[in-house]
N, C-alpha and C positions, 0 to 999 in steps of 0.2 A: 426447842430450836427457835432461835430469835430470828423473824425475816428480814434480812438485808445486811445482818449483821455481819461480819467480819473477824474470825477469831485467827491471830497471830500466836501463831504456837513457835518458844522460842526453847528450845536444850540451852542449858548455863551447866558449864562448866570448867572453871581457874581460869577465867577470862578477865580476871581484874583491870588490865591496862587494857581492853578493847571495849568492855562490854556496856561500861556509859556511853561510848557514842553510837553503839547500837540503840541503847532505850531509850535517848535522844532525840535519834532519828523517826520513832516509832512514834515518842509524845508531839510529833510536829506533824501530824497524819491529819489532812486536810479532809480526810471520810469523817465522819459522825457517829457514825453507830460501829464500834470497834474495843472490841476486846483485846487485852493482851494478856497471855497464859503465859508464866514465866514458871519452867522447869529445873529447878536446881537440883542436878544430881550429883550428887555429894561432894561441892566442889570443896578444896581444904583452902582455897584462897578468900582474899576478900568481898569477892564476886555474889555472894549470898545478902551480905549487907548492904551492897549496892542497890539490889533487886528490890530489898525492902527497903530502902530511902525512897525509889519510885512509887512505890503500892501506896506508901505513906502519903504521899504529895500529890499522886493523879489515881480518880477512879477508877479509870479504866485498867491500870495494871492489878493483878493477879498473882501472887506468889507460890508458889507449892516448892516443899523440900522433901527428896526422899533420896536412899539411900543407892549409892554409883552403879548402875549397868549400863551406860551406856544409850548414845542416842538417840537408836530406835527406841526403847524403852520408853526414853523421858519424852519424843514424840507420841506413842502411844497414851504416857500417860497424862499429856496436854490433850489430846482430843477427848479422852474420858470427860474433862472437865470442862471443853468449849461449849458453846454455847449458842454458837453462830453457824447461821443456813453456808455461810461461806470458811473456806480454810485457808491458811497463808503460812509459809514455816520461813525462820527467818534464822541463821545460824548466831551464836551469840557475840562474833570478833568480826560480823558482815554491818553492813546497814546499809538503810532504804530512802529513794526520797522522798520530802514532803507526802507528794500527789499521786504519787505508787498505787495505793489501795484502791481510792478514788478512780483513776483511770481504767483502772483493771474491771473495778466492778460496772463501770459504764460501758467498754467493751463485751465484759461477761453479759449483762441487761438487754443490749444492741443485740446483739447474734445468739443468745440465749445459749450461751456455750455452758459446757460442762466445767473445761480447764481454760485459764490462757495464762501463756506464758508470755512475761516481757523478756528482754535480756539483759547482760551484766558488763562490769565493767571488773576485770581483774585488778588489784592493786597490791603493789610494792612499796617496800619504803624506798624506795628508789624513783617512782613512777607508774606507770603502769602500762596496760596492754587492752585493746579491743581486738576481740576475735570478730568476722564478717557476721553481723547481723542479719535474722531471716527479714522478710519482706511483713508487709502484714497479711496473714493468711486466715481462710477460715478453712479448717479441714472435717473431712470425719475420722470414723475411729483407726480403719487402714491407713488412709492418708500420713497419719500422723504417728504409727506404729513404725512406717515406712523410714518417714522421716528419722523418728527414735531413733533406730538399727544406724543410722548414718552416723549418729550423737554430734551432731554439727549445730543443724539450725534449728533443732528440736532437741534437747538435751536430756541425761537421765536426775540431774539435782530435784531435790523436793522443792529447792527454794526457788524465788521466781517466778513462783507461781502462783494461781487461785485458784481451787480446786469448790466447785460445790461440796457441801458435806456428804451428797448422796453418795460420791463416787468411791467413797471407804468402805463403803456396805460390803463385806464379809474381806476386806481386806486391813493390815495391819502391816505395820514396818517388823523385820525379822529380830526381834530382841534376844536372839541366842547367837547372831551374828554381829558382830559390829564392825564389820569390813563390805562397802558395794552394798549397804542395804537398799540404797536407792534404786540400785540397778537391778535388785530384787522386789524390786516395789510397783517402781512409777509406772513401770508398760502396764500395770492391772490395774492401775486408775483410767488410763488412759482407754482399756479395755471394755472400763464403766462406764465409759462415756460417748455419749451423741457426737458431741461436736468440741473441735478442740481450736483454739486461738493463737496466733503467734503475733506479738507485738514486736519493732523495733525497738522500740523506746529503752535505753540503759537504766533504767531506776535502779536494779540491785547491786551493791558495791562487794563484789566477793575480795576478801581482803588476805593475801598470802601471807603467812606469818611464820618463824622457825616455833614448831613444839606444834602444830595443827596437824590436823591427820594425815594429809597429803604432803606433810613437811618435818616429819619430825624430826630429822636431823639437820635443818636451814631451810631455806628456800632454795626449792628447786634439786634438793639434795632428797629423793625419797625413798622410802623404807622398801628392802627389795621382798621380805618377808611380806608384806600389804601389796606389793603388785602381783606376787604370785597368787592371791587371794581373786585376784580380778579375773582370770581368764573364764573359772566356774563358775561367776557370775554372771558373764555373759551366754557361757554356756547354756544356763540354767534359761536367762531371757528367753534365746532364742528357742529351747524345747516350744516350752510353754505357749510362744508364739504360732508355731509351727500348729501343734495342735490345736488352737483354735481358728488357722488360715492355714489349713495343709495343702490348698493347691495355688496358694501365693506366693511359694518361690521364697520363702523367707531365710534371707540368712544373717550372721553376723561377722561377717567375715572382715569388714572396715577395724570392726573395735577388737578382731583378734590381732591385725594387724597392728594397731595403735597401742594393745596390752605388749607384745612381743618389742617392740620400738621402744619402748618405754622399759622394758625389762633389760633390752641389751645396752640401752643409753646407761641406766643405774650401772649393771654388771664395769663396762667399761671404765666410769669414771671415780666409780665409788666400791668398787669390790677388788679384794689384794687378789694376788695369783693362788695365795696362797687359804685363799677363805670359798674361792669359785668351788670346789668340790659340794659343798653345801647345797646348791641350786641347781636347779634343771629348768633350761628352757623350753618353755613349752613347745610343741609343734606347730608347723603354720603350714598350712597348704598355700604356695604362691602362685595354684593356677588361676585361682579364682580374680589376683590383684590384677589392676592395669599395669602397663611392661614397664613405667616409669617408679612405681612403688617394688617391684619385685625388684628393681637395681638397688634402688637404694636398701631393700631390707637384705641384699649379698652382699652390699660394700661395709652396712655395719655388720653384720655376721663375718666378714673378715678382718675385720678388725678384733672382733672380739675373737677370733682364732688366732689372730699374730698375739696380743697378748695369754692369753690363756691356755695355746697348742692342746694338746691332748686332756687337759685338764676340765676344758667346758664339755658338760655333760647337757645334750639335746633328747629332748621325749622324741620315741619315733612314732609313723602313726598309727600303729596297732594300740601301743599305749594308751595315744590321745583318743583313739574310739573308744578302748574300753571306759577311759573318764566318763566321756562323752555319755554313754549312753545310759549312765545313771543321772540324768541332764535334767530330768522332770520333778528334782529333789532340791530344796534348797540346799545350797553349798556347805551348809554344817552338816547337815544328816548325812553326806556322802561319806 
């Protein structure tokens, strides 16, 4: 482990029109002591050749090529290879700016945190969008678990962040899942850790694209197969939580609401009458919401019954407990 160092672990894959101005944005990193792990997993575009015109031209990048599984994987297998007391994951169609690393690790140095996270700035080809940035905070490891379960001003993405290398110690991204592994991940870093940072500052540019994981029929247009993937991830979060803070009250009950929203917005806009047979929405307990979220989550549930009448099929919640209570399992082994 090099001290001070900084190791950018980036997943490549068929990103050919995004992924120069990611390694761009990386060679213009205004820290010093910075490695970049560049992960090619198998992509069939031109995206590999790019990677190595970078290794070719600056030191600091890094190439490795191995054969396609998937994100977590080719995260995992960038950290096998880093080399830096610090970690930074950057996706391969995102990018950062200049003084990103820089500022991060002088925050990190200052309050001797474990993680800090900055925040991001969505974009469109169209535009773009800022969601309410947190304040600057220094939290510990409840504080910031608390926050997590919100996923507002504390988020479950790997990227955007700076992680000590300590806080990986017996943790790993789920390589046999490649749906939410973040949200199978990050609360156990975060659980490694003392103290945790939230920066305002927008350095990361998360860049919306049609064919990304969150988009792979257009933007804004997403796979209803991958959200139904979401709800036992947060399931599984919250066990996990629970059992290392069992008399904290923990729950997840914001992001089942936000997975369910998100599943009857898809349903709605993007599923025929005749294809809804396929899907089950999951249950949602609406005691737990405030009375202005429980209206709206009746008025889209009625709509998705004036189109669909009889044919939307709803988990009841005998169901969703028996899910539920195989919770303490990552979401593939269930």
């Amino acid at each position: 482990m090099v001290k001070d160092m900084v190791s950018i672990i980036v997943p490549v894959y068929n990103v050919e029109g995004y992924i120069d101005r990611c390694l761009q944005s990386m060679a213009a990193q205004t820290y010093a002591s910075l490695e970049i792990i560049l992960v090619n997993d198998g992509s069939t575009d031109n995206s590999g050749a790019i990677c190595e015109r970078y290794c070719q031209a600056d030191p600091r990048f890094h190439y490795y090529c191995k054969e396609n599984e998937g994100v977590s994987a080719a995260r995992n297998y960038g950290m096998a290879h880093a080399s830096g007391e610090y970690y930074m994951f950057v996706d391969s169609d995102d990018y950062i700016d200049p003084d990103m690393v820089e500022q991060m690790v002088r925050v990190s140095q200052k309050e001797q945190a474990d993680i800090v996270q900055c925040f991001y700035r969505m974009e469109f080809r169209f535009g773009f969008f800022n969601r309410i940035a947190p304040s600057y905070q220094v939290l510990d490891q409840l504080q910031a678990l608390r926050l997590l379960l919100k996923n507002t001003k504390v988020n479950n993405y790997p990227w955007g962040k700076l992680y000590r290398a300590k806080v990986f110690q017996d943790v790993e991204f789920p390589a046999k899942w490649r749906v939410f592994e973040d949200v199978c991940t990050v609360f156990k870093l975060f659980m490694n850790a003392e103290t945790i940072v939230t920066m305002p500052q927008r350095f990361y540019h998360y860049v919306q694209r049609k064919g990304s994981f969150m988009n792979k029929n257009g933007v804004l247009a997403m796979d209803i197969d991958t959200l139904l993937m979401m709800r036992p991830a947060f399931e599984y979060q919250e066990t996990m939580i629970r059992q290392a803070y069992p008399d904290a009250g923990i729950t997840n009950v914001q992001n089942y609401f936000m997975t369910n929203m998100l599943v009857l917005y898809t349903m709605i806009v993007f599923i025929r009458r005749d294809k809804i047979h396929h899907y089950v929405l999951p249950y949602l307990d609406l005691s737990e919401l405030l009375l202005p979220l429980r209206w709206l989550y009746r008025l889209c549930l009625g709509i998705a019954r004036i189109k669909f009448g009889s044919r939307l099929r709803m988990q009841g919640p005998n169901e969703r407990k028996a899910v539920a209570e195989e919770g303490d399992r990552l979401p593939q082994e269930s």
